[in-house]
Backbone as ProteinMPNN parsed JSONL, in Angstrom:
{"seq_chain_A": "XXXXXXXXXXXXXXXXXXXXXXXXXXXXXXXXXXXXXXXXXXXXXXXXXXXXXXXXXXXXXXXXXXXXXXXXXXXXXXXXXXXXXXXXXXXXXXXXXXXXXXXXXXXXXXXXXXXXXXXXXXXXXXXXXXXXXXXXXXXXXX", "coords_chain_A": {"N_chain_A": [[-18.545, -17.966, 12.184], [-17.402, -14.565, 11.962], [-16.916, -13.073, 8.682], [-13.667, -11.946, 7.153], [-12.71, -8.788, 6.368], [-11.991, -5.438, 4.838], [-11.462, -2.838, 6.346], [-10.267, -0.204, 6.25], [-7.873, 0.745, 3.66], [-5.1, 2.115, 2.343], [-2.145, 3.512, 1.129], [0.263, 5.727, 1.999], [2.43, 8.142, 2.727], [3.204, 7.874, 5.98], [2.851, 5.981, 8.9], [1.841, 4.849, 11.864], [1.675, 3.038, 15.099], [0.109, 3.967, 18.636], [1.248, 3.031, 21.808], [-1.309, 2.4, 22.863], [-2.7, 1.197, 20.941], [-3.706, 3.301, 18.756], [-4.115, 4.29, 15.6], [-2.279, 5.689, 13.545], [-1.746, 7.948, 10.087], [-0.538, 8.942, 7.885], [-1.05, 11.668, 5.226], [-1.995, 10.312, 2.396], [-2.258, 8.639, -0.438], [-2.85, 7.422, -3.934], [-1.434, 7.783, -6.327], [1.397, 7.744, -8.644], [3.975, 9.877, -9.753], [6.143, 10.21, -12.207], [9.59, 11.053, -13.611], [11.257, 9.028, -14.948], [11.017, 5.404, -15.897], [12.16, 2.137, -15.101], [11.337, 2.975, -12.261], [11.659, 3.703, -8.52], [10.102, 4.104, -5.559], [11.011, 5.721, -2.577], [10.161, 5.597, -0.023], [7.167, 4.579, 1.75], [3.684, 3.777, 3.41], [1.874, 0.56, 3.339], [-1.098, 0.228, 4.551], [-3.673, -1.386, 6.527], [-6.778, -1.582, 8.072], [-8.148, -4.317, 9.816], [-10.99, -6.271, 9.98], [-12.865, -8.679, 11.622], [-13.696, -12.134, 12.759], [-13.469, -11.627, 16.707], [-10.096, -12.496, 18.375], [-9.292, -14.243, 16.486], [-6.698, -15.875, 14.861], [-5.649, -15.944, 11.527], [-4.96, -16.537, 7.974], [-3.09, -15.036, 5.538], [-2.933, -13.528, 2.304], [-0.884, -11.241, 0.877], [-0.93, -9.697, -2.128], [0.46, -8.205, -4.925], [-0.581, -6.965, -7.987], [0.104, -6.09, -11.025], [0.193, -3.414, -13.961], [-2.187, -4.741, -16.657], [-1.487, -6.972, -18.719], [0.758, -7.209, -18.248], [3.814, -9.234, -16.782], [3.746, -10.576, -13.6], [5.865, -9.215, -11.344], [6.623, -9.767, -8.916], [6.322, -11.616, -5.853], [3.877, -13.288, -3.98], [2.945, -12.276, -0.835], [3.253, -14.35, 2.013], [1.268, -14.199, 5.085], [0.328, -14.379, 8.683], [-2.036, -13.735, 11.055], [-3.787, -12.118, 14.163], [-6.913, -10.715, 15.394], [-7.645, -8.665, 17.418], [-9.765, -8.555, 21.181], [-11.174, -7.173, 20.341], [-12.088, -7.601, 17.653], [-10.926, -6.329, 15.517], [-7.9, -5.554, 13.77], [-4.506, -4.205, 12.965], [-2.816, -3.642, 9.741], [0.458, -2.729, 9.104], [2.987, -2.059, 6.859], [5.989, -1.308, 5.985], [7.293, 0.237, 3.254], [10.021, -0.049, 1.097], [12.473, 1.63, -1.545], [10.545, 0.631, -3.167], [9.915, -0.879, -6.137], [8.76, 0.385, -9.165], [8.016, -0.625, -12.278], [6.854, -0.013, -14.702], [4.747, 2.254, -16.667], [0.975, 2.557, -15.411], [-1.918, 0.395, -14.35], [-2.09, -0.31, -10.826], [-2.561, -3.068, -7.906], [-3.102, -3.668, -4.937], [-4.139, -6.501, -3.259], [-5.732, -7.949, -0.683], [-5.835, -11.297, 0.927], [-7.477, -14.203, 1.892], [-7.891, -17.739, 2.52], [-8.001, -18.192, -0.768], [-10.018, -15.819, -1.18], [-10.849, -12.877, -2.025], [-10.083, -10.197, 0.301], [-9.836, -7.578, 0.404], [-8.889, -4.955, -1.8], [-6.533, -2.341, -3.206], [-6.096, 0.022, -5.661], [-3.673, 1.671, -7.565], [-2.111, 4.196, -9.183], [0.921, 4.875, -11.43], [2.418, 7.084, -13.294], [3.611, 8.333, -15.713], [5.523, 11.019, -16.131], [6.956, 14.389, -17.383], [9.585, 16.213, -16.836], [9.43, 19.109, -14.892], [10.631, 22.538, -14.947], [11.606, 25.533, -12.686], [11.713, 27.675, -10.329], [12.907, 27.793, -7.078], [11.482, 29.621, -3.919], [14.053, 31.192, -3.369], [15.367, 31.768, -5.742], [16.583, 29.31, -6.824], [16.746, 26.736, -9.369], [14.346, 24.45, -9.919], [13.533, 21.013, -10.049], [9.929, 19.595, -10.575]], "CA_chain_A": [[-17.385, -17.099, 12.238], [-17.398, -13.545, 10.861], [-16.297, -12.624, 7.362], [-12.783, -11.169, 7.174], [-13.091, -7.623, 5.595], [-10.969, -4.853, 5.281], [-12.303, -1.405, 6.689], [-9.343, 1.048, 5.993], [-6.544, 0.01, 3.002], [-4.008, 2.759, 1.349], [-0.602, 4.091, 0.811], [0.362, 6.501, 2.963], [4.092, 9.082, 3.411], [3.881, 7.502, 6.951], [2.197, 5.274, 9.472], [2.089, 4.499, 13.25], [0.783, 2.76, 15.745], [0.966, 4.075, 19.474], [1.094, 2.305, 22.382], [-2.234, 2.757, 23.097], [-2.876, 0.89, 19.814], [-4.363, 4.428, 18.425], [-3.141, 3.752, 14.185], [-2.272, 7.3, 13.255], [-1.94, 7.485, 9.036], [0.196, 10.95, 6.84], [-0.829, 11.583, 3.708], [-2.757, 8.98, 1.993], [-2.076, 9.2, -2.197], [-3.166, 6.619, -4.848], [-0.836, 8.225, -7.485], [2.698, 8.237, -8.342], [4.202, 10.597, -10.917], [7.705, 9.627, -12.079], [9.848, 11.067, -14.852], [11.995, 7.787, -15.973], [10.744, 4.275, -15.695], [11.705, 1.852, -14.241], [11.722, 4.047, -10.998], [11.446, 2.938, -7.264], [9.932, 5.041, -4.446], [12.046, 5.894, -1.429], [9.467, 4.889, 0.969], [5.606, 4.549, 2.02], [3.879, 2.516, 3.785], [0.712, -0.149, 3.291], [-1.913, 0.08, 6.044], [-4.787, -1.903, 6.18], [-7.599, -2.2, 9.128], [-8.956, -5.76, 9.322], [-12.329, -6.912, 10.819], [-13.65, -10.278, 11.177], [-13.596, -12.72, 14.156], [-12.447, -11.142, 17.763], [-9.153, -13.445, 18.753], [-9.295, -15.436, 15.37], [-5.858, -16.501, 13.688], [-6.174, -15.646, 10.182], [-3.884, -16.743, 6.999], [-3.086, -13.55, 4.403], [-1.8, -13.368, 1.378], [-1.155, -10.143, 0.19], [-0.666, -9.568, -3.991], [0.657, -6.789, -5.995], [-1.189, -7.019, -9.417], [0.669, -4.782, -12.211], [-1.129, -3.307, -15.102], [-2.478, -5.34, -17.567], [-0.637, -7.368, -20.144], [2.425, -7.224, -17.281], [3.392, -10.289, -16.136], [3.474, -10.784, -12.399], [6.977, -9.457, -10.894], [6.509, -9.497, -7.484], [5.93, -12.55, -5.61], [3.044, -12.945, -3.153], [3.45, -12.801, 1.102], [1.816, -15.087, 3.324], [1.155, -13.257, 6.679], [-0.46, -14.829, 10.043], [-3.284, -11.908, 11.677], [-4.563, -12.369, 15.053], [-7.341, -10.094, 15.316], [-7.469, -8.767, 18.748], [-10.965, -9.066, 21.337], [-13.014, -6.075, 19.516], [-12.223, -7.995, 16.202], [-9.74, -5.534, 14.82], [-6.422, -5.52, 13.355], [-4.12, -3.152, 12.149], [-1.052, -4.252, 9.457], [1.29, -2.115, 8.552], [3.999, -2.827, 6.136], [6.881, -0.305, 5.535], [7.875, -0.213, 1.487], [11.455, 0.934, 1.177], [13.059, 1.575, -2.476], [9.373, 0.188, -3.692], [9.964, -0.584, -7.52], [8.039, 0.288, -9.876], [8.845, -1.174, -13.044], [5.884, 0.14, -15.921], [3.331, 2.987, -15.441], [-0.311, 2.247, -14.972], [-3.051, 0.521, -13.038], [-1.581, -1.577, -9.896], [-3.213, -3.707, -6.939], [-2.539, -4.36, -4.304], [-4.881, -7.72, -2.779], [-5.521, -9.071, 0.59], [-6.78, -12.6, 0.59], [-7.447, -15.219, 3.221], [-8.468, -18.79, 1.941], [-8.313, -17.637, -1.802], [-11.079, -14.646, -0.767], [-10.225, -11.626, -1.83], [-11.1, -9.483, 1.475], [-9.778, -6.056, 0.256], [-8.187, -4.142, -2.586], [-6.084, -1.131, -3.394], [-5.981, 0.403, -6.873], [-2.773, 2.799, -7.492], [-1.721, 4.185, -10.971], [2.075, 5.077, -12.178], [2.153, 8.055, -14.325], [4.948, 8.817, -16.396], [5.282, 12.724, -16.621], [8.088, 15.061, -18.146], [9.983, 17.386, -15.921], [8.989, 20.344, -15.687], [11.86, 23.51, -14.412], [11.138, 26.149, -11.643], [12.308, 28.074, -9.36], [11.877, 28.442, -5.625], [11.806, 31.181, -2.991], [15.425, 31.62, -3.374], [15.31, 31.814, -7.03], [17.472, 28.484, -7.526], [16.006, 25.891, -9.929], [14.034, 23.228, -9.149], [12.232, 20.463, -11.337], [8.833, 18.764, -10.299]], "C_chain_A": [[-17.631, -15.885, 11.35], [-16.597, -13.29, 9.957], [-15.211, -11.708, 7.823], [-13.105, -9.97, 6.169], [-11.925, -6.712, 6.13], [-11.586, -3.231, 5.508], [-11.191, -0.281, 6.136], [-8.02, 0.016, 5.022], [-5.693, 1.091, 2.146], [-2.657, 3.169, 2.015], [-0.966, 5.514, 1.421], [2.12, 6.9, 3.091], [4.72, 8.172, 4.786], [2.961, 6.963, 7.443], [2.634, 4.762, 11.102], [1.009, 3.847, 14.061], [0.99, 3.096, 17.526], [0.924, 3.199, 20.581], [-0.429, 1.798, 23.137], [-3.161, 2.203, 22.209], [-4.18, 1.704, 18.587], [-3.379, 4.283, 17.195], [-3.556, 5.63, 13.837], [-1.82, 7.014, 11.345], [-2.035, 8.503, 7.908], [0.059, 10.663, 6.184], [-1.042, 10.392, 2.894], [-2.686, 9.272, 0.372], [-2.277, 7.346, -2.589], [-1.978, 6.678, -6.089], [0.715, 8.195, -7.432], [2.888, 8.725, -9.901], [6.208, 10.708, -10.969], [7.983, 10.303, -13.778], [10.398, 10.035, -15.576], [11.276, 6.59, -15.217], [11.896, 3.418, -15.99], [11.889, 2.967, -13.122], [11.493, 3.106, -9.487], [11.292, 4.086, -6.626], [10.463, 4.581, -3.045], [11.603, 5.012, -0.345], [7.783, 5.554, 1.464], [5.292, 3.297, 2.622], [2.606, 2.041, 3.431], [-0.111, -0.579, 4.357], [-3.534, -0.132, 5.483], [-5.627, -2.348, 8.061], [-8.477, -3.276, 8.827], [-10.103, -5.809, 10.626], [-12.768, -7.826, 11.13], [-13.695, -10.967, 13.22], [-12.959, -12.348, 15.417], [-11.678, -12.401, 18.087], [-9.071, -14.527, 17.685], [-7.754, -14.92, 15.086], [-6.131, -16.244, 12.174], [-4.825, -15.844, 9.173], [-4.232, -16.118, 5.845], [-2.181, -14.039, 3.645], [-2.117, -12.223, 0.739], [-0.003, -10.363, -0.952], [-0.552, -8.474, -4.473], [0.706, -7.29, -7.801], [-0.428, -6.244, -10.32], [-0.178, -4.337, -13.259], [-1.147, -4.575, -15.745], [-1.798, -5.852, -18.707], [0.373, -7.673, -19.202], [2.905, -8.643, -16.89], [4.297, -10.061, -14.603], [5.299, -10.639, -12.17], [7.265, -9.508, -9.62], [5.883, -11.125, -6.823], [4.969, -12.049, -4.385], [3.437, -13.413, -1.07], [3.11, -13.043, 1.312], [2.302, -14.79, 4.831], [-0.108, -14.115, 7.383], [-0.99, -13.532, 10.871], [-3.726, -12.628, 12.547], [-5.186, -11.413, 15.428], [-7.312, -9.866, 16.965], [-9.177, -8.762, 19.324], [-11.864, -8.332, 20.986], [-12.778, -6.86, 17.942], [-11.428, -7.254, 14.85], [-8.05, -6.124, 15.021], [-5.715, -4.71, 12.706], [-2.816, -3.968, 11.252], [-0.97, -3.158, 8.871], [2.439, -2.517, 7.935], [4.857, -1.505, 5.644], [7.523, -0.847, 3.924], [8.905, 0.655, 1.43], [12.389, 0.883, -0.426], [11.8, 0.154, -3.396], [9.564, 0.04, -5.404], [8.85, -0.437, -8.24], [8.034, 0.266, -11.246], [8.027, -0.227, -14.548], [4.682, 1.424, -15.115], [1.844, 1.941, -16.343], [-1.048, 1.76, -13.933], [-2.624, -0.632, -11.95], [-2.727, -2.096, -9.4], [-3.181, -4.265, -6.364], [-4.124, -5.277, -3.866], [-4.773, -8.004, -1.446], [-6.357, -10.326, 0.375], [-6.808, -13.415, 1.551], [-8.374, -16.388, 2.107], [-8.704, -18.633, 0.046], [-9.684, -16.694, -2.048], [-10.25, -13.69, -0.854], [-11.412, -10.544, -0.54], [-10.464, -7.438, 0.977], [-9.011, -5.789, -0.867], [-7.595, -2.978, -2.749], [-5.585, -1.066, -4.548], [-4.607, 1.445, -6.65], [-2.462, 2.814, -9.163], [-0.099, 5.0, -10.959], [1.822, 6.033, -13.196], [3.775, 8.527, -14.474], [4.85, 10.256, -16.815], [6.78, 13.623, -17.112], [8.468, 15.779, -17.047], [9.453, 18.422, -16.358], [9.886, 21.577, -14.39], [10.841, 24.719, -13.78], [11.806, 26.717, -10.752], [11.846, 28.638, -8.045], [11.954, 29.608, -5.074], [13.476, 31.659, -3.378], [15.724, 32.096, -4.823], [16.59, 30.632, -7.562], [16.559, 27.724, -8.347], [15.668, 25.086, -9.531], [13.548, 22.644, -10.394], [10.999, 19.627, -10.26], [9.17, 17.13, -10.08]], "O_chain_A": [[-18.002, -16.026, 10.184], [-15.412, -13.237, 10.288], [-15.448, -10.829, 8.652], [-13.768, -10.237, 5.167], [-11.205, -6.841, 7.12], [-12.156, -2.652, 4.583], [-11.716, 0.597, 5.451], [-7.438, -0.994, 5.42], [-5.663, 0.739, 0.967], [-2.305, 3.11, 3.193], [-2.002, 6.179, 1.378], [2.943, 6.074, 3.484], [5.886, 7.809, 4.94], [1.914, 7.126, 6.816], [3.762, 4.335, 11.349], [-0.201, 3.977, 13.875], [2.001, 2.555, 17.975], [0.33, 2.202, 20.172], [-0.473, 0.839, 23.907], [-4.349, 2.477, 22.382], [-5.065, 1.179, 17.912], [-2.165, 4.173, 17.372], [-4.538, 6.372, 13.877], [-1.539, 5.836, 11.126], [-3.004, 8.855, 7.236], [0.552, 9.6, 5.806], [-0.163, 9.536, 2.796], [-3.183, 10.347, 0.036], [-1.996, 6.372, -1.89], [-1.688, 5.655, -6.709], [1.315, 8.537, -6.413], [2.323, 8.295, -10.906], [7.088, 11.076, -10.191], [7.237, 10.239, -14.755], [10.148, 9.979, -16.78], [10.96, 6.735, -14.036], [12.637, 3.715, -16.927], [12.733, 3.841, -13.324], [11.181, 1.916, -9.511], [12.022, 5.051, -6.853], [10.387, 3.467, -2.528], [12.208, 4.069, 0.166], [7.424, 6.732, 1.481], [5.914, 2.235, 2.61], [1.873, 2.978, 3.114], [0.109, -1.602, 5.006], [-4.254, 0.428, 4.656], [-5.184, -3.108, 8.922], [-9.32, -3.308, 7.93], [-10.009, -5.474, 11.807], [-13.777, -7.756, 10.429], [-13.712, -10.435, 14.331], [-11.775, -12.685, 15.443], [-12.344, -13.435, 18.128], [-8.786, -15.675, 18.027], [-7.531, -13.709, 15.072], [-7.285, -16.542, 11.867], [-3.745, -15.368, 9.521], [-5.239, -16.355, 5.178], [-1.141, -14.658, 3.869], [-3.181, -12.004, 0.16], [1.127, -10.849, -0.918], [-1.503, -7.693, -4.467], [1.594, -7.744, -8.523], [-0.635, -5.137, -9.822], [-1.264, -4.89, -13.435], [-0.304, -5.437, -15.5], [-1.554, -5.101, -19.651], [0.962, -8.704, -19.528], [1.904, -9.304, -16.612], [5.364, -9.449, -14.565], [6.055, -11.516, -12.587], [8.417, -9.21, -9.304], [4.978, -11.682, -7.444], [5.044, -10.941, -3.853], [3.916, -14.353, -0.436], [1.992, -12.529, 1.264], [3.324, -15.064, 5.46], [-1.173, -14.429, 6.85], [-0.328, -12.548, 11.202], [-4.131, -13.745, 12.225], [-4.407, -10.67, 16.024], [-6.99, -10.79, 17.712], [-10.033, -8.903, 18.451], [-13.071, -8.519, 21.14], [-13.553, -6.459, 17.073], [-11.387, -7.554, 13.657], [-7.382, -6.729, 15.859], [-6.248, -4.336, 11.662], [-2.006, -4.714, 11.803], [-1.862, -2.578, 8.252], [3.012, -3.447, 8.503], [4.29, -0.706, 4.899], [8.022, -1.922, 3.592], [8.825, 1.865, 1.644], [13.121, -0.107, -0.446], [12.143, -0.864, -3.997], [9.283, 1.089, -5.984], [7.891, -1.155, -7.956], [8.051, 1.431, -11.644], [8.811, 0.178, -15.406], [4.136, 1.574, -14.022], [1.759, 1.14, -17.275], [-1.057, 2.287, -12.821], [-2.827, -1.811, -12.238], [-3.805, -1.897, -9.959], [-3.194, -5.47, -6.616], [-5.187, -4.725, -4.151], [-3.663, -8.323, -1.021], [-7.408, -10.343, -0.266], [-5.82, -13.259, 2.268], [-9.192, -16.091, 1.237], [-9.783, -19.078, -0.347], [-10.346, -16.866, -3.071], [-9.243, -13.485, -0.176], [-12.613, -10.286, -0.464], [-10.906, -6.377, 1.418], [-8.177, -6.689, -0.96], [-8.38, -2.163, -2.264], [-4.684, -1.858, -4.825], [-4.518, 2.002, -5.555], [-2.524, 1.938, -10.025], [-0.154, 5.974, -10.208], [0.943, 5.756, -14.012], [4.675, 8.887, -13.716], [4.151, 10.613, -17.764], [7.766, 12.894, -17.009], [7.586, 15.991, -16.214], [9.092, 18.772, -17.481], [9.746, 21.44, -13.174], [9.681, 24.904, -14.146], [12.718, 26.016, -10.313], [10.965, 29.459, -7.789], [12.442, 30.582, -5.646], [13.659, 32.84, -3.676], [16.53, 33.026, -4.86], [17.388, 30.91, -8.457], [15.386, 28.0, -8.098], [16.363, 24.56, -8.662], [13.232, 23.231, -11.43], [11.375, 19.114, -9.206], [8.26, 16.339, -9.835]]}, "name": "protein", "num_of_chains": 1, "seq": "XXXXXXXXXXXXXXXXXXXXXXXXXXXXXXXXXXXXXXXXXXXXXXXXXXXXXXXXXXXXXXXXXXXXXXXXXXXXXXXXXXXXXXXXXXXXXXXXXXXXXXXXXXXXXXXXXXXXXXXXXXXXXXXXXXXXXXXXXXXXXX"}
């Protein structure tokens, strides 16, 4: 049987798939920059292309790691993947009011059989406002 692996895994503004099962995939960022902590983002989504056995069944658990020292607030999902007959899979997962509790270094995990088959690093950055004004000359902050 071939090794599950993950060919394509980040955060992304937006994500689709069309009928045609052509995975389209806006704006791809690692980073979030927040003035108050805790904070939560509105929405993004988690897209990951999987590889492994054509027509295999597959049992996921995807993990969101927090920095270091953190302890674990997020519990882990167990997801069922049936790869289709070229051996691909697409998941998408819409994140809506996403918390994010501490800045630094996240991670997200995919795993099958306790195998980690893919990772995604993201970092939390705590930054200051900073004032502006747009075309119109009203204020804005960052």
């Amino acid at each position: 049987m071939a090794k599950l692996q993950t060919e394509i895994f980040v955060l992304c503004d937006h994500a689709i798939v069309s009928q045609e099962q052509k995975l389209s995939v806006i704006g791809i960022f690692d980073q979030f920059f927040v003035a108050n902590l805790p904070a939560s983002w509105p929405r993004m989504f988690l897209v990951a292309v999987l590889k492994g056995e054509p027509s295999q069944e597959y049992s996921l658990k995807l993990r969101l790691v927090p920095p270091q020292k953190m302890e674990p607030e997020f519990p882990d999902k167990e997801l069922k993947l049936r790869l289709g007959q070229n051996g691909n899979a697409n998941l998408l997962t819409e994140l809506v009011n996403f918390p994010l509790p501490h800045a630094g270094l996240y991670k997200f995990e995919i795993l099958t059989d306790n195998q980690k088959v893919g990772e995604l690093e993201f970092k939390v950055n705590k930054t200051t406002a900073t004032y502006g004004q747009d075309l119109s000359g009203k204020k804005v902050s960052n």
